[in-house]
C-alpha positions as a Markdown table, in Angstrom:
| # | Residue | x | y | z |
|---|---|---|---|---|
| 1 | Unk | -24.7 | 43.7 | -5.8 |
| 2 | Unk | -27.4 | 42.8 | -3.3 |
| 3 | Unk | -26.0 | 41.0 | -0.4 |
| 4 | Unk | -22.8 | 41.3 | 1.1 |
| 5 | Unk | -21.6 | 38.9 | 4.2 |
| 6 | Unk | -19.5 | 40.4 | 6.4 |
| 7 | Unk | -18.3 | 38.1 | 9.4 |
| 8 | Unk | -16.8 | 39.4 | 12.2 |
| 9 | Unk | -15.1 | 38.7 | 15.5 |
| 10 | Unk | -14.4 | 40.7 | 19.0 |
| 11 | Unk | -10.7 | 41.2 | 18.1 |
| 12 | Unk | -9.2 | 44.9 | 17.4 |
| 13 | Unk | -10.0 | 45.4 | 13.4 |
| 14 | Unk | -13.9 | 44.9 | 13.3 |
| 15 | Unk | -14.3 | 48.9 | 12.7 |
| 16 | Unk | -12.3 | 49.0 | 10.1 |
| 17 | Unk | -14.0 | 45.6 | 8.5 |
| 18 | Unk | -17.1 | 47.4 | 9.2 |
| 19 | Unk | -16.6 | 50.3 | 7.8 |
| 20 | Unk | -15.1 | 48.8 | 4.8 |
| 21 | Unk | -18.5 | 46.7 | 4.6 |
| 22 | Unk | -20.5 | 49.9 | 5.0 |
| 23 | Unk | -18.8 | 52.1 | 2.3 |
| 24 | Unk | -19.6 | 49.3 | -0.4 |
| 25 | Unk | -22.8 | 49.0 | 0.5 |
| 26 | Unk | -23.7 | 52.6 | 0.5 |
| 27 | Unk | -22.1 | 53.0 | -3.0 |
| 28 | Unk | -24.0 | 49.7 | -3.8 |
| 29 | Unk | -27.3 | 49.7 | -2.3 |
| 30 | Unk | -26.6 | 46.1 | -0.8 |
| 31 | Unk | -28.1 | 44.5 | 2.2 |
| 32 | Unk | -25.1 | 43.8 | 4.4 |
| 33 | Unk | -25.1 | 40.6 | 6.6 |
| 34 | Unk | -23.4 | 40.8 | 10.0 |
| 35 | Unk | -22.2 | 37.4 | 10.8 |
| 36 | Unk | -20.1 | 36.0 | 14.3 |
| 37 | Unk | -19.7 | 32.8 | 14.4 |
| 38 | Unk | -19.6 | 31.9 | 18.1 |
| 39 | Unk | -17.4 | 28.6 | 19.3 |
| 40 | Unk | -19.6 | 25.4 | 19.9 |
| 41 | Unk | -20.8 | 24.2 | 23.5 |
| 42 | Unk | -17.7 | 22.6 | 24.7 |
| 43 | Unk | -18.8 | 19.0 | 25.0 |
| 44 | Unk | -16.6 | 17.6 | 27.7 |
| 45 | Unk | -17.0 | 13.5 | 27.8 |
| 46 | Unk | -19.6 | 11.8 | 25.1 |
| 47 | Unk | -22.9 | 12.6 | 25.2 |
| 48 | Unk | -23.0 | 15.0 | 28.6 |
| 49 | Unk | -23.0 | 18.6 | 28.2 |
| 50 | Unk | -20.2 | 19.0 | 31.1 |
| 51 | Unk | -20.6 | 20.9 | 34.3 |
| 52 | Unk | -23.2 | 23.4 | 35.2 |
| 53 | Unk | -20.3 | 26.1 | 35.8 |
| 54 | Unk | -19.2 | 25.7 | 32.4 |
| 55 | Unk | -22.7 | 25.6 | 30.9 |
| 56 | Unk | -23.6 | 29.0 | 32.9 |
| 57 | Unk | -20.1 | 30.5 | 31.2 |
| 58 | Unk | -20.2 | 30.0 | 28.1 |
| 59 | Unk | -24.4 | 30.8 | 28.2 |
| 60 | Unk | -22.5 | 34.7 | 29.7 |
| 61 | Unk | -20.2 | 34.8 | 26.5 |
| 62 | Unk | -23.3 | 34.1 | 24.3 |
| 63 | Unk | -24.8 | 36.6 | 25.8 |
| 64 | Unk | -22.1 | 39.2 | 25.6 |
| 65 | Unk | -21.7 | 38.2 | 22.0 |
| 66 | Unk | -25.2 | 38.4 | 20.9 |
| 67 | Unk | -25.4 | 42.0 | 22.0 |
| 68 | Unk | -22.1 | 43.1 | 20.7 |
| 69 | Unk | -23.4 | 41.5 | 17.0 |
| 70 | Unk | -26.8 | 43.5 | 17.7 |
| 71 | Unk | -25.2 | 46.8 | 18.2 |
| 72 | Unk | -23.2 | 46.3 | 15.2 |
| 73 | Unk | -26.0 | 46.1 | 13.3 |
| 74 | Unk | -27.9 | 48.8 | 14.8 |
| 75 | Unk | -24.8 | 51.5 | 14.5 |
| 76 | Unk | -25.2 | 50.3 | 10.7 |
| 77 | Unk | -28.9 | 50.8 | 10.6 |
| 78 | Unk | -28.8 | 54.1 | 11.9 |
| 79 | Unk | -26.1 | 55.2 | 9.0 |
| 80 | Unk | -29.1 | 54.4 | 6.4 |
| 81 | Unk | -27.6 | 50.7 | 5.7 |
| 82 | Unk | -30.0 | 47.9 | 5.7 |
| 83 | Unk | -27.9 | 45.4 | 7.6 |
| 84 | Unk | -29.4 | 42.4 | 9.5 |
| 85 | Unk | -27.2 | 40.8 | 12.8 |
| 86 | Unk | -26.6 | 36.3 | 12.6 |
| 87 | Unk | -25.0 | 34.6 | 15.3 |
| 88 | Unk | -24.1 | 31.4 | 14.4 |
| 89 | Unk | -22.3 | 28.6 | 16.4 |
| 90 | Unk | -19.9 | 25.9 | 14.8 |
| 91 | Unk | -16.7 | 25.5 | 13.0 |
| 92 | Unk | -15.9 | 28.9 | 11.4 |
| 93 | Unk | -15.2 | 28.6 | 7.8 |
| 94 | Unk | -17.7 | 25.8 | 7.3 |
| 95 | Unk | -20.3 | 28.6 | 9.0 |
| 96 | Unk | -19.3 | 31.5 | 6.9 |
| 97 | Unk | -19.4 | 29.9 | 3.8 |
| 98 | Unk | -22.7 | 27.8 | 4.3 |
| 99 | Unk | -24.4 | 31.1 | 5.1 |
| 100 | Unk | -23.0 | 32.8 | 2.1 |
| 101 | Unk | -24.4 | 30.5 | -0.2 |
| 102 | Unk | -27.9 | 30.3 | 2.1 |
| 103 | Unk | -27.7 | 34.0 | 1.9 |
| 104 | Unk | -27.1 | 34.5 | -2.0 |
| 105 | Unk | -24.2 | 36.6 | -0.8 |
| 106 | Unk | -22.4 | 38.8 | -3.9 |
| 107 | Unk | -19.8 | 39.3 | -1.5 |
| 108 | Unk | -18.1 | 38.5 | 1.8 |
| 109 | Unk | -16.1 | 41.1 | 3.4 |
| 110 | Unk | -13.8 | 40.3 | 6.0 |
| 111 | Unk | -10.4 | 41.2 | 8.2 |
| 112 | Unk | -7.0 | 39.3 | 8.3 |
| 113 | Unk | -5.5 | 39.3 | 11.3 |
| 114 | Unk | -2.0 | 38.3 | 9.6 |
| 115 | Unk | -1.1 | 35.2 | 11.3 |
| 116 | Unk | 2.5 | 34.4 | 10.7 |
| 117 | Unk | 4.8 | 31.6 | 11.8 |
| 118 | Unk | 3.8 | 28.9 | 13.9 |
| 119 | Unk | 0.6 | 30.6 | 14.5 |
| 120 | Unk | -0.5 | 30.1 | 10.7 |
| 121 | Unk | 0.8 | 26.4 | 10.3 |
| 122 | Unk | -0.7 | 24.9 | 13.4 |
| 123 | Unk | -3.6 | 27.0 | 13.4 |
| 124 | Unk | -4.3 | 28.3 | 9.7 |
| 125 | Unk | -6.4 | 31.8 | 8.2 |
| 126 | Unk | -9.9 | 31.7 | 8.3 |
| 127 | Unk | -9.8 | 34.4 | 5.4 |
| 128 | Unk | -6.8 | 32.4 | 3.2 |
| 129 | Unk | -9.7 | 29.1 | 3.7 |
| 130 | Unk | -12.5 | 31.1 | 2.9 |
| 131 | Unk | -11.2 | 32.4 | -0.3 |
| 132 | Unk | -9.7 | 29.0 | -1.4 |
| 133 | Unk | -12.9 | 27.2 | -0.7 |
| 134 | Unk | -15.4 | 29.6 | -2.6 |
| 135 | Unk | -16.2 | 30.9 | -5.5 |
| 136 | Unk | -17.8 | 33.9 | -4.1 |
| 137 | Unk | -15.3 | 36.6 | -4.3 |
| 138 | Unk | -13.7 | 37.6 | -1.3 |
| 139 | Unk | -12.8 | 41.2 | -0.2 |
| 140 | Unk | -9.6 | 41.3 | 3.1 |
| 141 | Unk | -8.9 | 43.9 | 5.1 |
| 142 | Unk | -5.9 | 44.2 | 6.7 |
| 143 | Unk | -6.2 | 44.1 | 10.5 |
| 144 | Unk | -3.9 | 44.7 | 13.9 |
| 145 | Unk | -1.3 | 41.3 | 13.6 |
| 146 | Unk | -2.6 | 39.0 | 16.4 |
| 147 | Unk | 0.3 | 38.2 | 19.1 |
């Protein structure tokens, strides 16, 4: 195994995704990938990128986001794990499973945040797509049930 893909998000759970991630790839010697894949620009009315406000926003959350996924990656460096930080925007599954075929991945490691209900027919499981879309195996671990 050589490359593992591990996306993540800022919900409760990413340490225990991480640390998951971390453990094969000690035991494997595989590069992991840190992957957040970041909502799009909201694009308000055709072709105009909205108000400045809103612009300004969402340029913060970036931000924030960016240097959450880079100290990911550096708490995993500094356990002797060669592990490299993408942020990514777009539509989630279509971005995590583009980048584990760009990135050769072996692997993709990532949480389930147990949707039930409404919650998982109007809105769906990134990790149930993700595994039905792929042939690259898949490896879930349980996280905190989202309310």
């Amino acid at each position: 195994m050589k490359n593992i893909l591990v996306p993540l998000d800022l919900k409760p759970g990413t340490d225990k995704v991480s640390a998951m991630a971390c453990r094969l790839a000690k035991a494997t010697g595989a590069k992991l990938w840190l992957l957040h894949v970041a909502a799009p620009q909201p694009d308000l009315v055709g072709y105009e990128a909205g108000p400045q406000y809103i612009r300004d926003v969402r340029a913060d959350e970036l931000r924030e986001e960016h240097t959450w996924l880079q100290r990911c990656a550096a708490e995993t460096q500094a356990q002797d794990i060669v592990a490299q930080a993408i942020l990514v925007m777009g539509p989630t599954v279509e971005v995590i499973l583009k980048e584990a075929k760009r990135l050769n991945a072996d692997l993709i490691v990532m949480g389930n945040h147990g949707r039930h209900g409404l919650a998982k027919a109007f809105i769906g499981s990134v990790s149930e797509e993700v595994i039905h879309a792929d042939a690259i195996p898949v490896l879930i671990v349980p996280t905190p049930k989202e309310e």
